[in-house]
ROSE-4610 file (N, C-alpha, C; in Angstrom, 1 decimal, always signed):
// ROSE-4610
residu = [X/X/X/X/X/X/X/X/X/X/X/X/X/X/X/X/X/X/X/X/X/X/X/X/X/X/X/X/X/X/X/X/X/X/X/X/X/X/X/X/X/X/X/X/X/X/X/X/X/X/X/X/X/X/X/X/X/X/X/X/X/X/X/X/X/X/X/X/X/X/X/X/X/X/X/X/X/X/X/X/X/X/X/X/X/X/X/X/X/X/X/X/X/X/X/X/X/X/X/X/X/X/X/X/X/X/X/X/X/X/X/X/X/X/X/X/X/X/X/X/X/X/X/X/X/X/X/X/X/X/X/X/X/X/X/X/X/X/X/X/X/X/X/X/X/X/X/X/X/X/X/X/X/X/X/X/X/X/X/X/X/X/X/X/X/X/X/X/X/X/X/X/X/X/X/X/X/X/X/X/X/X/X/X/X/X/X/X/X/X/X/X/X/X/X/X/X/X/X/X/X/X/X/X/X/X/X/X/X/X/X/X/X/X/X/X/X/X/X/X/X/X/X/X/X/X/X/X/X/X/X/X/X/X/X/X/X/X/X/X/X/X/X/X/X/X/X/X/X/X/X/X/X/X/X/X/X/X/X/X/X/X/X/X/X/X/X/X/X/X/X/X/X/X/X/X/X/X/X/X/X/X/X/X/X/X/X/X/X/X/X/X/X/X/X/X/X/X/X/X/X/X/X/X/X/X/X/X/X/X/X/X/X/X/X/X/X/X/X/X/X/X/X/X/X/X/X/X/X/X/X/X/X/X/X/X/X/X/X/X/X/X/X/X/X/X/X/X/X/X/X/X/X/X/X/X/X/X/X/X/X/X/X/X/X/X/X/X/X/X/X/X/X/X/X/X/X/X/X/X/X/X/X/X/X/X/X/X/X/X/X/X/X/X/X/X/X/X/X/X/X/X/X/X/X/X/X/X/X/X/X/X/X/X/X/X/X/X/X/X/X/X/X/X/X/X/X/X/X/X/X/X/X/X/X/X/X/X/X/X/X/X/X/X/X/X/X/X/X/X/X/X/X/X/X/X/X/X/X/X/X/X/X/X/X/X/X/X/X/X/X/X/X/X]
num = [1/1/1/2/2/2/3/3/3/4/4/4/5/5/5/6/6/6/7/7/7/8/8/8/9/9/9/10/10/10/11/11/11/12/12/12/13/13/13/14/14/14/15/15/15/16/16/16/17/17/17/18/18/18/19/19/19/20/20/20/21/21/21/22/22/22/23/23/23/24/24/24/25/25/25/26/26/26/27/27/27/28/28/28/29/29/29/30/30/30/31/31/31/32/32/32/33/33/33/34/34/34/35/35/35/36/36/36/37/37/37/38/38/38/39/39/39/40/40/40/41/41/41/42/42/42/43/43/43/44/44/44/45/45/45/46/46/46/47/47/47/48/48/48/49/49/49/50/50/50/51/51/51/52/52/52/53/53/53/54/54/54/55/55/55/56/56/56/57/57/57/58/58/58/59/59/59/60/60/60/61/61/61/62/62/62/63/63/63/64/64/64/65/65/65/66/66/66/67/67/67/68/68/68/69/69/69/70/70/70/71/71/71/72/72/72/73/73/73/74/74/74/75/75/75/76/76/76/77/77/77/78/78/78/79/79/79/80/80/80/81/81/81/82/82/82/83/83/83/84/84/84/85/85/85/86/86/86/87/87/87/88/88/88/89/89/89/90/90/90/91/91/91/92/92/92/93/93/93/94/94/94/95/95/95/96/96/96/97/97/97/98/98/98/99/99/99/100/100/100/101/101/101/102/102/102/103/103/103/104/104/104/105/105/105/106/106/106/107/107/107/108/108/108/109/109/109/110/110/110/111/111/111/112/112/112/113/113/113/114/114/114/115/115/115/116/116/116/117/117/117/118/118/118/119/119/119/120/120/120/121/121/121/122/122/122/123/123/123/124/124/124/125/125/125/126/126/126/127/127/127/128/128/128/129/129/129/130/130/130/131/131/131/132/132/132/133/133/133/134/134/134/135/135/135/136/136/136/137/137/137/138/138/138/139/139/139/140/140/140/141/141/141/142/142/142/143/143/143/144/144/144/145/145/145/146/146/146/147/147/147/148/148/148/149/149/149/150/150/150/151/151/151/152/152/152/153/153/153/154/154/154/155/155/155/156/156/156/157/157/157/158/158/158]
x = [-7.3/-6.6/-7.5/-6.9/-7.8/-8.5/-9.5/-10.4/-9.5/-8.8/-7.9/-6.7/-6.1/-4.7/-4.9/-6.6/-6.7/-7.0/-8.0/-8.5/-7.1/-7.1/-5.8/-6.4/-5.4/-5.9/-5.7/-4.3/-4.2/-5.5/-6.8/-7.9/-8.5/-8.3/-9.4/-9.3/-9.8/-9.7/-9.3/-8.4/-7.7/-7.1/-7.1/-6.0/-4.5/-3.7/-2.4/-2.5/-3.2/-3.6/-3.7/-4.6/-4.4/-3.5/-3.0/-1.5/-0.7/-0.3/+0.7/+0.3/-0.5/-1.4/-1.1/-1.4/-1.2/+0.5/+1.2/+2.7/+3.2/+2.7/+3.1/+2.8/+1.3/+1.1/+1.9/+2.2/+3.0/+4.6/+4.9/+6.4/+6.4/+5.6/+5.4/+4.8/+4.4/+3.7/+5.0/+6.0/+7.1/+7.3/+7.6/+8.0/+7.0/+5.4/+4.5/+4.0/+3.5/+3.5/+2.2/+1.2/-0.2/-0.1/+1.4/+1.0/-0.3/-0.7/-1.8/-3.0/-3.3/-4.1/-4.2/-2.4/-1.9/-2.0/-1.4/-1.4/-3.0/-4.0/-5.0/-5.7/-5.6/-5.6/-5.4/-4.1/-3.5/-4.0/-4.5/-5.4/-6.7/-7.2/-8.5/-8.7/-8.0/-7.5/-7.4/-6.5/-6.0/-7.1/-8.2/-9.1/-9.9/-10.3/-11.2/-10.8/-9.8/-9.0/-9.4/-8.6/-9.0/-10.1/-11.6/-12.6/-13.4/-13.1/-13.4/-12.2/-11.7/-10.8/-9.8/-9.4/-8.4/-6.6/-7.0/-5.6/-6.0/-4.6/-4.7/-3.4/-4.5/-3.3/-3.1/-1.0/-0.3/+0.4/+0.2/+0.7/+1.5/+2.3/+2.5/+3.8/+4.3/+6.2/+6.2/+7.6/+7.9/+8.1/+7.4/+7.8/+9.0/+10.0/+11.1/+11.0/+10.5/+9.8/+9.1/+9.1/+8.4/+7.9/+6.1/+6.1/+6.7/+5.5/+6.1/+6.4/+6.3/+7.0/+8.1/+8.7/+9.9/+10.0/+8.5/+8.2/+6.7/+6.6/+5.4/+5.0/+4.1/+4.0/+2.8/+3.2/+2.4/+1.4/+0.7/+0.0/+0.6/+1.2/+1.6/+0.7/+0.4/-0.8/+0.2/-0.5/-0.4/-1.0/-1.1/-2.1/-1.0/-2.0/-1.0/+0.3/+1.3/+3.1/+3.6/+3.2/+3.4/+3.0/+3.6/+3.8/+3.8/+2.7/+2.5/+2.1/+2.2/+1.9/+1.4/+0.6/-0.5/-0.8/-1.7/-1.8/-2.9/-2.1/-3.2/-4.3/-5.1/-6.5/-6.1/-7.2/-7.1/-7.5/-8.1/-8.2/-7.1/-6.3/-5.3/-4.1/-4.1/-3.3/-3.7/-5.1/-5.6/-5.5/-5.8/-5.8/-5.0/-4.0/-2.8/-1.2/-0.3/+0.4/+2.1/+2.7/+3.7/+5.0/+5.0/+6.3/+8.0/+7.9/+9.3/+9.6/+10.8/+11.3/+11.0/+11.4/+11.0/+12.4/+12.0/+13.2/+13.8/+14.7/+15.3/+16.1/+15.5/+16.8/+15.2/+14.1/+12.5/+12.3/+12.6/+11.9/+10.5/+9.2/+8.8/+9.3/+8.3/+9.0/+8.6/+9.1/+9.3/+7.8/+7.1/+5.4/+5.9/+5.7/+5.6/+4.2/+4.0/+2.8/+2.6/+2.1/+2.8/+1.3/+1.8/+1.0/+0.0/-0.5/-1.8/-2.5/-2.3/-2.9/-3.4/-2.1/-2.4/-3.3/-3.2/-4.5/-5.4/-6.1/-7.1/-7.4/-7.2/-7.7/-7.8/-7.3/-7.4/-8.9/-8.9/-9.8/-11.3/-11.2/-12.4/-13.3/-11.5/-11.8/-13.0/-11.8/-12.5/-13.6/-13.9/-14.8/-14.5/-13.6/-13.0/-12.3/-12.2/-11.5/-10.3/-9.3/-8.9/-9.3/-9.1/-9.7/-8.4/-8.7/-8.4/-7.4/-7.2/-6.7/-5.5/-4.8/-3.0/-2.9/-2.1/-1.8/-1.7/-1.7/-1.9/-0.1/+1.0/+2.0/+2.3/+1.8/+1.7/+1.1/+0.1/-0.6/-0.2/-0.5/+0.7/+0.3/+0.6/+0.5/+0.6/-0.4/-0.2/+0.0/+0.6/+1.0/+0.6/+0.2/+0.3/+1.1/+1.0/+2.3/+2.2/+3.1/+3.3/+4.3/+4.3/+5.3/+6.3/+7.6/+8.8/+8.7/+8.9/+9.2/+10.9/+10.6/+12.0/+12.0/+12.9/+12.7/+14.3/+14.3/+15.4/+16.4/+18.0/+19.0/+18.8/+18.8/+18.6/+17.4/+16.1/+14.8/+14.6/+13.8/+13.4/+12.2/+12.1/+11.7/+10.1/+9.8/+8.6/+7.9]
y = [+8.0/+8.4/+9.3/+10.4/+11.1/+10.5/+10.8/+10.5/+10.5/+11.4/+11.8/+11.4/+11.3/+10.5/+8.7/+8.3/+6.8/+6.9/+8.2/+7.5/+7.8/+7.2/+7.1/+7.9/+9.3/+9.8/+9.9/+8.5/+8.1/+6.6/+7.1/+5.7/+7.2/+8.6/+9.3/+9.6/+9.8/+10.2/+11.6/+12.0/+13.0/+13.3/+13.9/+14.1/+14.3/+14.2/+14.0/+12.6/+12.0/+10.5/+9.3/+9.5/+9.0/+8.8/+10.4/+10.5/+9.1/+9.9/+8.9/+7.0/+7.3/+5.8/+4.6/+5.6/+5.5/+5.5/+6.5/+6.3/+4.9/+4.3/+3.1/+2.0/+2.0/+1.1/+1.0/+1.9/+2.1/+1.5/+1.8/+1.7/-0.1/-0.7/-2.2/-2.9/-2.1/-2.7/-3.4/-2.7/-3.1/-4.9/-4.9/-6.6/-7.3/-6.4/-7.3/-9.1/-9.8/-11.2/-10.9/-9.9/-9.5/-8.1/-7.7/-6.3/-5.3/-6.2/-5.8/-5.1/-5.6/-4.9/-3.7/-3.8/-2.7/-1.4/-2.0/-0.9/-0.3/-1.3/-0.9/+0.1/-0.2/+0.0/+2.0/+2.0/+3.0/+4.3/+3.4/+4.5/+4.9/+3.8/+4.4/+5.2/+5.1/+6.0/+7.5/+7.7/+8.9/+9.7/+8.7/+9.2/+9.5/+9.2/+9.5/+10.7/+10.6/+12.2/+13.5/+13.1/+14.1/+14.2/+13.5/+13.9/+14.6/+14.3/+15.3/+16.5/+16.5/+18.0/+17.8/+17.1/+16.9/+16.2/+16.4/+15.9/+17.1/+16.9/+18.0/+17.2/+16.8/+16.8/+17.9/+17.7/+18.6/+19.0/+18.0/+17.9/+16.5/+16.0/+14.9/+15.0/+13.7/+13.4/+12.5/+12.5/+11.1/+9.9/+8.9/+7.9/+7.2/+6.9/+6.5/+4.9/+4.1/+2.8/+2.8/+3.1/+3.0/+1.5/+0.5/-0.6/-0.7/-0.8/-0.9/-0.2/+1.6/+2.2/+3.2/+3.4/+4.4/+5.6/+6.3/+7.2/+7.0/+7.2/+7.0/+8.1/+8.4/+9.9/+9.2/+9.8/+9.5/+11.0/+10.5/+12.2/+12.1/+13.2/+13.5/+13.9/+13.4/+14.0/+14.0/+15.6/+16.3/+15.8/+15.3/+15.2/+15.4/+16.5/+16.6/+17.2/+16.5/+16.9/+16.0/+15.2/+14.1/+13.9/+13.4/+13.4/+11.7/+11.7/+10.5/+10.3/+9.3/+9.0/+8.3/+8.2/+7.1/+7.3/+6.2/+6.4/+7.6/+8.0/+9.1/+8.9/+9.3/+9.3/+10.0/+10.2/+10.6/+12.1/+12.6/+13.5/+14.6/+14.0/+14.1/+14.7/+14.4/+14.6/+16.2/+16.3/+17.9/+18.6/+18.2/+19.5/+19.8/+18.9/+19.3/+19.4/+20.3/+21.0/+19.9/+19.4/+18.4/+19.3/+18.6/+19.1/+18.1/+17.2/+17.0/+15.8/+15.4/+14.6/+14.5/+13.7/+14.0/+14.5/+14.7/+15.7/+14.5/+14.1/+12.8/+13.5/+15.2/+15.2/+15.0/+15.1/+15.5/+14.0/+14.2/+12.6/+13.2/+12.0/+12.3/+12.3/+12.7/+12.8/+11.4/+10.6/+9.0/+9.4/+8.0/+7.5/+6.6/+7.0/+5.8/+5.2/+4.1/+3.5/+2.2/+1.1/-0.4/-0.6/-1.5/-1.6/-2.1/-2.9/-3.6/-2.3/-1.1/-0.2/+0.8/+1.1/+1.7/+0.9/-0.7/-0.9/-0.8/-1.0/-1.4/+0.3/+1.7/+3.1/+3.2/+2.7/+3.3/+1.9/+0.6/-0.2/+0.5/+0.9/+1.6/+3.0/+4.0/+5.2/+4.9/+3.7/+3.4/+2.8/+1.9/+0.8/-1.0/-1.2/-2.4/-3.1/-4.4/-5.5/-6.6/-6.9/-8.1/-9.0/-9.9/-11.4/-11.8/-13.0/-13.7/-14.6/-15.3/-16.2/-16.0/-16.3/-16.0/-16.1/-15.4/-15.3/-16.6/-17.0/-18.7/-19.1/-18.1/-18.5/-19.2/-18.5/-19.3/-20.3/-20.8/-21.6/-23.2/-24.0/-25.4/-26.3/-26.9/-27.5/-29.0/-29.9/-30.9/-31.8/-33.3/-34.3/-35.1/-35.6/-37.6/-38.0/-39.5/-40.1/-41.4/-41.3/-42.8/-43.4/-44.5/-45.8/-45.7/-45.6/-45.8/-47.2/-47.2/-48.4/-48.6/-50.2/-50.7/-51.7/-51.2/-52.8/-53.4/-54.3/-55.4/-54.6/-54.6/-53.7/-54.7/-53.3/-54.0/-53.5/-53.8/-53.3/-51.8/-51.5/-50.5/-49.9/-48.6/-47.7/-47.1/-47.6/-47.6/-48.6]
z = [+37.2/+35.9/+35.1/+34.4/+33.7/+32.6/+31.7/+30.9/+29.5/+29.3/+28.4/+27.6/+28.8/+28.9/+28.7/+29.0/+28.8/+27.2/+26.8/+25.4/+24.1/+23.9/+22.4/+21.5/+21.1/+19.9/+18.7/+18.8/+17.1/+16.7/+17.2/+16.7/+16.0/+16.4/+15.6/+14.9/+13.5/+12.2/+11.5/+12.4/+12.0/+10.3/+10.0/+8.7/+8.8/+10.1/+10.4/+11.0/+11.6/+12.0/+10.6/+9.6/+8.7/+7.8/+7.6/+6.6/+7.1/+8.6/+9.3/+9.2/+8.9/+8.9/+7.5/+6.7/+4.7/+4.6/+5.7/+5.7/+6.1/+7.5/+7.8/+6.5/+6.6/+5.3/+4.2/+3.5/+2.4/+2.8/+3.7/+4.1/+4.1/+4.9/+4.9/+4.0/+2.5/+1.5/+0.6/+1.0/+0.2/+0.4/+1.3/+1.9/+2.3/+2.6/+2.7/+1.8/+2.6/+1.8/+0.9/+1.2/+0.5/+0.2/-1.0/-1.2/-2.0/-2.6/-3.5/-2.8/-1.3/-0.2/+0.0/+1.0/+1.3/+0.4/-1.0/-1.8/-2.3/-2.1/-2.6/-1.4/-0.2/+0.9/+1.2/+0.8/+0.6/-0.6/-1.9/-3.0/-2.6/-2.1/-1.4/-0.3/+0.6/+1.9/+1.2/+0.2/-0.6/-1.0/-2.1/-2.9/-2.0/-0.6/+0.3/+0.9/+1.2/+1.4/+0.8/-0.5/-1.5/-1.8/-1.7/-2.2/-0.6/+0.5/+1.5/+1.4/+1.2/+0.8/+2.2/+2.5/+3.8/+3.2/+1.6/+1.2/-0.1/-0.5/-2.1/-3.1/-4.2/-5.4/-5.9/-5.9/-6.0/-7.4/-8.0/-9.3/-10.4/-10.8/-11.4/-11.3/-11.1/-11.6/-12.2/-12.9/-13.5/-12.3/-12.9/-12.2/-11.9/-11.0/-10.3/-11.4/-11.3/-11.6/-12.8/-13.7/-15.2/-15.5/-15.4/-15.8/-17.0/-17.9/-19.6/-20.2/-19.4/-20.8/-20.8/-21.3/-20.7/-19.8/-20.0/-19.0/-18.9/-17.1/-16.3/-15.4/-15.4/-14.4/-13.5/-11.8/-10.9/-10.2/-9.5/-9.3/-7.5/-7.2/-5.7/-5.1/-3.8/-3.1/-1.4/-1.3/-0.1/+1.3/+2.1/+3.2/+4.6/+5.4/+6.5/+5.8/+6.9/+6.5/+5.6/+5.0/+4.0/+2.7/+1.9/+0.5/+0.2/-1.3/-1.3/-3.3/-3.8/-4.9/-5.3/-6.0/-6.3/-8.0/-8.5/-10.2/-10.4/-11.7/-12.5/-12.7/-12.8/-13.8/-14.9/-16.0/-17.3/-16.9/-15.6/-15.9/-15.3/-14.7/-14.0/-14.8/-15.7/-17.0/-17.1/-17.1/-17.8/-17.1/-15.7/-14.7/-13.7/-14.2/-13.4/-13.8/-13.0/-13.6/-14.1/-14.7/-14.4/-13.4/-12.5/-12.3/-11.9/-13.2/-13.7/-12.8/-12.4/-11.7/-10.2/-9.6/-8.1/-7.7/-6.3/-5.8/-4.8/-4.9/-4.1/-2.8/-2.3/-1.3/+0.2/-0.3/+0.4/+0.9/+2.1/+2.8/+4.2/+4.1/+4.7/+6.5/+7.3/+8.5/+9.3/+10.0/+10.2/+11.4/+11.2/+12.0/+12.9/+14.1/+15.5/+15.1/+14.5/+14.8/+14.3/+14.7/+14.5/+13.1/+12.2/+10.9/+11.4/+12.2/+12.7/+12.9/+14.0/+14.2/+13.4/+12.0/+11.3/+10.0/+9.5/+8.9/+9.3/+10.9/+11.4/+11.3/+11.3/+11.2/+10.1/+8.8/+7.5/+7.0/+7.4/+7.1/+7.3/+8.9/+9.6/+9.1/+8.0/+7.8/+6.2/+5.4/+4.2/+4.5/+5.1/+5.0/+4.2/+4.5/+3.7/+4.6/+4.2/+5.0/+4.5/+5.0/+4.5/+4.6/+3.2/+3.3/+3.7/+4.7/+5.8/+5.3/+3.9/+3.4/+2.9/+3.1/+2.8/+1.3/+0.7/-0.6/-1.1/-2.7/-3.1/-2.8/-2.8/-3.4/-1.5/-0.6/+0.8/+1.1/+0.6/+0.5/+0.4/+1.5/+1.3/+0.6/-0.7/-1.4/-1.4/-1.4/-0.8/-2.1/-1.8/-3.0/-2.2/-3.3/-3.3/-3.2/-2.2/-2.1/-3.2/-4.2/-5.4/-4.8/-5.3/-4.7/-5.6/-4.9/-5.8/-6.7/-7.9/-8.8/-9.0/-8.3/-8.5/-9.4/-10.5/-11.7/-11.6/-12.2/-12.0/-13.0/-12.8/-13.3/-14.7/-15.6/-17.2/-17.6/-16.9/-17.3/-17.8/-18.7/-18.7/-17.6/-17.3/-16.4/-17.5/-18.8/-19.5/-20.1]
């Protein structure tokens, strides 16, 4: 068998390999039982991007989702064929251009690649790991077992 055809070239650190990577992630952060990871997972992947120059912020939209305030602006970032959003910085505000709503007709183009594969490329690219321990709200909660109290009909129960 050739040399080639055995080694996998979505483990290498491509800038269409990651995008696609940060896309799976994000897609499964929605319903994930540990979103907080993923999504952190996904800012760092970004900012690593953009600070080797293999992604480009593109400019700012209103946010779809506003937490607390009636309007929220996110910064778009470019990597590869895909488009992605993540929070502003302050300086983000100054040096970059707004450009208005998002455009709801722009979908990225769909990633073959199963989410184990793509955290384990973006964990490797950043340097970071999950902790092992399932969220608290998963977490099985054990009780004591107290003895039912049976008092005689009439008694009080204090």
């Amino acid at each position: 068998m050739d040399d080639q055809n055995r080694y996998d070239r979505t483990n290498q650190h491509t800038t269409e390999n990651l995008a696609r990577a940060i896309y799976v992630v994000n897609r499964h952060a929605k319903t994930a039982p540990n979103p907080k990871f993923l999504y952190g997972l996904k800012k760092k992947a970004l900012i690593k991007l953009v600070n080797e120059g293999k992604a480009k912020k593109e400019g700012l939209h209103f946010s779809n989702n506003p937490k607390f305030s009636k309007q929220q602006s996110d910064v778009l970032v470019s990597a590869g064929e895909y488009y992605f959003h993540m929070p502003p910085t302050k300086d983000d505000f100054d040096q970059l251009p707004h450009l208005g709503f998002l455009n709801q007709t722009y979908r990225n183009p769909k990633a073959h690649m199963s989410l184990s594969k793509a955290k384990t490329l973006l964990q490797n690219y950043v340097g970071i790991m999950e902790d092992k321990q399932p969220p608290k709200s998963f977490q099985k909660k054990t009780r004591t077992y107290e003895k039912p109290v049976f008092k005689r009909l009439g008694e009080s129960y204090r």
